[in-house]
C-alpha positions as CSV (number, residue, x, y, z in Angstrom):
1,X,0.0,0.0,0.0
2,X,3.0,2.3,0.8
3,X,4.6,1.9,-2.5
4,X,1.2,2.7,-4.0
5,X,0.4,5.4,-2.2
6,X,4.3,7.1,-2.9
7,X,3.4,6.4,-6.8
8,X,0.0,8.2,-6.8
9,X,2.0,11.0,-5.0
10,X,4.7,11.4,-7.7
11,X,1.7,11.5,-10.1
12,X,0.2,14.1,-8.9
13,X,3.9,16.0,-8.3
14,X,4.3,15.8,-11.7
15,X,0.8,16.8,-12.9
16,X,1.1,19.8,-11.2
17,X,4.6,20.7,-12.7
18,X,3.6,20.2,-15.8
19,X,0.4,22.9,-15.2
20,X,2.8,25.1,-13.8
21,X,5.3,25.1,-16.7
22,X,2.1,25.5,-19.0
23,X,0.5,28.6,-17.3
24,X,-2.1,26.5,-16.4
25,X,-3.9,26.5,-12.9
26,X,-4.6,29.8,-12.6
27,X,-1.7,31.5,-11.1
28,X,0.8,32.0,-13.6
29,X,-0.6,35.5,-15.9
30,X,-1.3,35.0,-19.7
31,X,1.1,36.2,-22.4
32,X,-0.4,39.2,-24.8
33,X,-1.0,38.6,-28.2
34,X,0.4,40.7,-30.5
35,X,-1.5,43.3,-32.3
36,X,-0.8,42.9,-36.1
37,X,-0.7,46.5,-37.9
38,X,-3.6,47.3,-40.3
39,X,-2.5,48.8,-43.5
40,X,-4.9,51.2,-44.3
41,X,-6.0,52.5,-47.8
42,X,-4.5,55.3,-49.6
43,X,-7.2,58.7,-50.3
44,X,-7.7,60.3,-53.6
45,X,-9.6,63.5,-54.0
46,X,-12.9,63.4,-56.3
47,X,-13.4,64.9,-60.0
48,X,-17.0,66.0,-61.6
49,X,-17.7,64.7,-64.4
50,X,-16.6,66.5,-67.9
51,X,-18.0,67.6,-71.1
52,X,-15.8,68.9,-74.2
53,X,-16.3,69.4,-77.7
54,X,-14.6,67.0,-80.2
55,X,-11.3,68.2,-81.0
56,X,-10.6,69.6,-78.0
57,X,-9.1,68.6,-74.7
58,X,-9.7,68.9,-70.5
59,X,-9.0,71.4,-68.7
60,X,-6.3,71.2,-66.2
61,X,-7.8,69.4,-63.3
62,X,-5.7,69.0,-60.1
63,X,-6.4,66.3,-57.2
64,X,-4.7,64.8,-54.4
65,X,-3.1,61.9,-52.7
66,X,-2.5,60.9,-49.5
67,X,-1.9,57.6,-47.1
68,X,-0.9,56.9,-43.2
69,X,1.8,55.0,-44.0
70,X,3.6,55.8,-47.4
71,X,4.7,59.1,-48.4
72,X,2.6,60.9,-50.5
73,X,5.6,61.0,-53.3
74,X,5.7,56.9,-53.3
75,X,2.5,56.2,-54.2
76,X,1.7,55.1,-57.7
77,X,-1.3,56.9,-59.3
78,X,-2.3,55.7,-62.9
79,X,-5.3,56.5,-65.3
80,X,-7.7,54.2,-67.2
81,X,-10.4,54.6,-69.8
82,X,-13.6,52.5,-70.3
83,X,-13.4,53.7,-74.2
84,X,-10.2,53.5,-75.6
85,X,-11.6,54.8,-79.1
86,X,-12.1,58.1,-77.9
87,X,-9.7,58.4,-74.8
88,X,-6.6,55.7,-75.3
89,X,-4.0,55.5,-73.5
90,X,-1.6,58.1,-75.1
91,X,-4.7,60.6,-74.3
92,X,-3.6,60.6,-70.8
93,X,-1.4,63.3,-68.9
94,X,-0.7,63.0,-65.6
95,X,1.9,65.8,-63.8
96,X,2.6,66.7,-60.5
97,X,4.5,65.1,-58.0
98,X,4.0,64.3,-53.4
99,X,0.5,64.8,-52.9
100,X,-0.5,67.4,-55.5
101,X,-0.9,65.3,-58.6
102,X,-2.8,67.0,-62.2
103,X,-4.6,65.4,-65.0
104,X,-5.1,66.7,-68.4
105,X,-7.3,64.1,-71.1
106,X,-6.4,64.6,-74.9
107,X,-9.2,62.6,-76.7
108,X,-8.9,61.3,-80.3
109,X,-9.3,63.2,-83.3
110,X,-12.6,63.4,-85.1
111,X,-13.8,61.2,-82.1
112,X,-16.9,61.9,-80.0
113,X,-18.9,59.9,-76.9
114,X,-18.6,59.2,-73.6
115,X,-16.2,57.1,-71.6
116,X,-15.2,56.4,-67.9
117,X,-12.2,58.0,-66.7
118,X,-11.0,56.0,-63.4
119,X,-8.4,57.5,-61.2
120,X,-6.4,54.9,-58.8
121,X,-4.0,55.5,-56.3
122,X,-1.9,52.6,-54.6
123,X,0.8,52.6,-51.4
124,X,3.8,50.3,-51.5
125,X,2.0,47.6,-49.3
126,X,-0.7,47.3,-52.3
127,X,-3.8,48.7,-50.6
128,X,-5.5,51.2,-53.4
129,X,-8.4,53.4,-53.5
130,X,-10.0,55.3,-56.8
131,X,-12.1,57.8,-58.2
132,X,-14.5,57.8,-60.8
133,X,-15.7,60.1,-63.3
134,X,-18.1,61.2,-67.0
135,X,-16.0,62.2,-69.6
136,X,-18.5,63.2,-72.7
137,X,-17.0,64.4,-75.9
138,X,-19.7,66.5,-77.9
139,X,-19.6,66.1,-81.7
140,X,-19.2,69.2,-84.3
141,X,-21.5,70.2,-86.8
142,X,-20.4,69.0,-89.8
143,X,-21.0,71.1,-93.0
144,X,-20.2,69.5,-96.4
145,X,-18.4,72.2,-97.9
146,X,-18.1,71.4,-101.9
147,X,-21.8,70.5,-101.3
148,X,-22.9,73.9,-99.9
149,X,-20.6,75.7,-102.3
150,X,-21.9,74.0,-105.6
151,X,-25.4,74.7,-104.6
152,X,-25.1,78.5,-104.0
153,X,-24.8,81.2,-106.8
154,X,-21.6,83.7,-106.4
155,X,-22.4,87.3,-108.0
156,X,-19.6,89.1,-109.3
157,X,-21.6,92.5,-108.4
158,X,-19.7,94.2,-105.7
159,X,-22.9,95.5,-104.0
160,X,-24.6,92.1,-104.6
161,X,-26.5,90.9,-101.3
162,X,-24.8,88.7,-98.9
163,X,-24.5,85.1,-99.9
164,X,-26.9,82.8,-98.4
165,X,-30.8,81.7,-99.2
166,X,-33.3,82.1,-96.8
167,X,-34.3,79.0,-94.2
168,X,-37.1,77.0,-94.9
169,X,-39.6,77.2,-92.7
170,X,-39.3,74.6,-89.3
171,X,-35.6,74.5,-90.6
172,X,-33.5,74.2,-87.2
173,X,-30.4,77.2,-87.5
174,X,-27.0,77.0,-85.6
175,X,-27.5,79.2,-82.9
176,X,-25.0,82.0,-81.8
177,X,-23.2,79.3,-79.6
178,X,-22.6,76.9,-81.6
179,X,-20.7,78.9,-84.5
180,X,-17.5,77.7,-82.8
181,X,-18.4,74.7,-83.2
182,X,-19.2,74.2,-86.7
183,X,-16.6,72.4,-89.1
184,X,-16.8,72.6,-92.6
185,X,-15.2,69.2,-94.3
186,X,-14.4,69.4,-98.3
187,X,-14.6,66.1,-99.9
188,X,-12.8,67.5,-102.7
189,X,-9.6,68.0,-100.4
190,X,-6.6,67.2,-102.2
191,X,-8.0,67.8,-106.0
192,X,-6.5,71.0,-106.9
193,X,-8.8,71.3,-110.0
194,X,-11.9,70.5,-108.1
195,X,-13.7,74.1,-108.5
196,X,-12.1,74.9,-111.6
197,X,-16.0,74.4,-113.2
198,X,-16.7,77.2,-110.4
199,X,-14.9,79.7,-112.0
200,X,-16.8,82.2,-113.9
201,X,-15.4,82.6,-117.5
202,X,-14.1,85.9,-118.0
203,X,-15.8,87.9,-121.2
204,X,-13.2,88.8,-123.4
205,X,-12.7,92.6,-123.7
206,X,-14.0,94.7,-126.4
207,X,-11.4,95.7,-128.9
């Protein structure tokens, strides 16, 4: 009975070294976890949207960058259009430099419609954020030129009335705002003898 009485002891002795070694038993105090850093997302300023006529481009518009944990100078910003056809790539300026950054859009020639222009900024731990925003590209008026010029009579009288005929009536007119915004195409462009019918034939002088 001794013998197994001085085994269940040592049992026990050891049970309760192992608890102690472990933290267990309640007296020891626990270790802290540690708190793992949260990398949080980069800002960008917002744009309103933006509407130009074809063959033109943007106006300068200026945003900025920012992050908690990456410098305002090492984050990457970068551009991207939902229509290449009218803003591609090459269409794209960006300037500026820390946290003042500009953009400037060059749309395609003799292009017109709308796309979305998205702005995203990234840190160097690869969190990003972005902004969104309309760009709309109004067409010209086009006015066949050779067509127009064909159809209307030129008097050689100095004091002859202004060219033009009068419009029919319901006939929609360019209004005052839009004259910088017509543009006349000649489909007779590169033909150096295209209007040479045109020209009046000079009477020959009386002897």
């Amino acid at each position: 009975m001794k013998l197994i009485s001085r085994n269940i002891s040592l049992a026990l002795a050891a049970a309760a070294l192992v608890a102690g070694c472990s933290g267990g038993g309640g007296g020891g105090e626990e270790e802290p976890t540690p708190t793992v850093p949260v990398n949080a997302a980069p800002t960008i300023s917002s744009f309103a949207d933006q509407t130009i006529d074809e063959g033109t481009e943007t106006a300068l518009m200026s945003f900025t960058v920012g992050d908690a944990e990456t410098a305002a100078g090492a984050l990457t910003v970068s551009v991207s259009s939902s229509n290449g056809s009218i803003v591609p790539d090459s269409a794209i300026e960006l300037t500026g430099s820390g946290a003042a950054r500009s953009l400037m859009i060059f749309p395609a020639v003799e292009q017109s419609g709308t796309a979305t222009i998205t702005v995203a900024v990234r840190d160097a731990d690869g969190a990003q954020a972005s902004s969104k925003f309309e760009l709309t590209v109004s067409p010209l008026l086009r006015a066949q030129f050779s067509g127009w010029l064909r159809g209307t009579v030129l008097s050689r009288e100095l004091e002859s009335n202004p060219v033009g005929e009068p419009a029919e009536e319901g006939q929609s007119l360019p209004q005052i705002e839009d004259i910088n915004r017509l543009k006349p195409e000649d489909d007779t462009a590169g033909d150096p003898a295209a209007y040479d019918d045109l020209i009046p034939v000079e009477e020959p002088e009386e002897a």
